[in-house]
Steps between C-alpha positions, in 0.01 A plus 500: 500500500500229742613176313669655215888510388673766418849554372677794580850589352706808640374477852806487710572855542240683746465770277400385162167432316586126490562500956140729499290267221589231711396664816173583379438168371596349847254728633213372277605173627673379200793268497821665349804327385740763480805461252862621647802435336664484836332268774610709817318808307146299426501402919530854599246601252289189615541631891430874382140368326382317771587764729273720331235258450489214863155450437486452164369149376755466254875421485824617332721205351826603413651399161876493345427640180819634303416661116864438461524122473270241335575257811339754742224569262422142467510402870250798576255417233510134628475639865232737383337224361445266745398756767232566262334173522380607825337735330293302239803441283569891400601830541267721512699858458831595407638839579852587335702758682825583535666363216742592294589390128765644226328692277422338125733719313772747622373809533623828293523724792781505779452390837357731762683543809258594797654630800 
């Protein structure tokens, strides 16, 4: 995957699907932008990636992304943006992880309380 983009939400915990995607891209030699809503969080996720993957031909380029606030969501699509031109102007895969939304409607049944 040398000389593609990828975008990679819910990769600053070392345990979810979003941290691993993003891994396994790295190691195909993809670049990953991962999307953090907190910046210490996406440079510890950055250093845990290219821990598991020095020789990989790829990078990791940490971006502020928070769902919460047009502002952030505009700066990363503009910062998303122009690292793409690098890569023939686009971005080539987008993998959504990690996110959370309200649901469309309230649902009928009570909340469940896991302990």
């Amino acid at each position: 995957l040398a000389g593609r983009l990828a975008l990679v939400t819910g990769a600053s915990g070392v345990t979810g699907l979003g941290f691993w995607t993003a891994a396994h891209l790295l190691g195909a030699n993809a670049t990953v932008a991962i999307a953090c809503r907190e910046t210490a969080a996406c440079e510890a996720a950055k250093r845990e990636l290219l821990a598991l993957h020095p020789a990989s031909g790829g990078a990791v380029v940490p971006v502020r992304l928070d769902l919460a606030s047009l502002a952030s969501v505009r700066a990363a699509a503009a910062a998303v943006a122009e690292l793409s031109t690098y890569f023939g102007g686009g971005l080539d895969m987008l993998a959504r992880s990690g996110t959370r939304a309200p649901p469309l409607s309230p649902s009928p049944y009570p909340p469940t309380v896991c302990a």
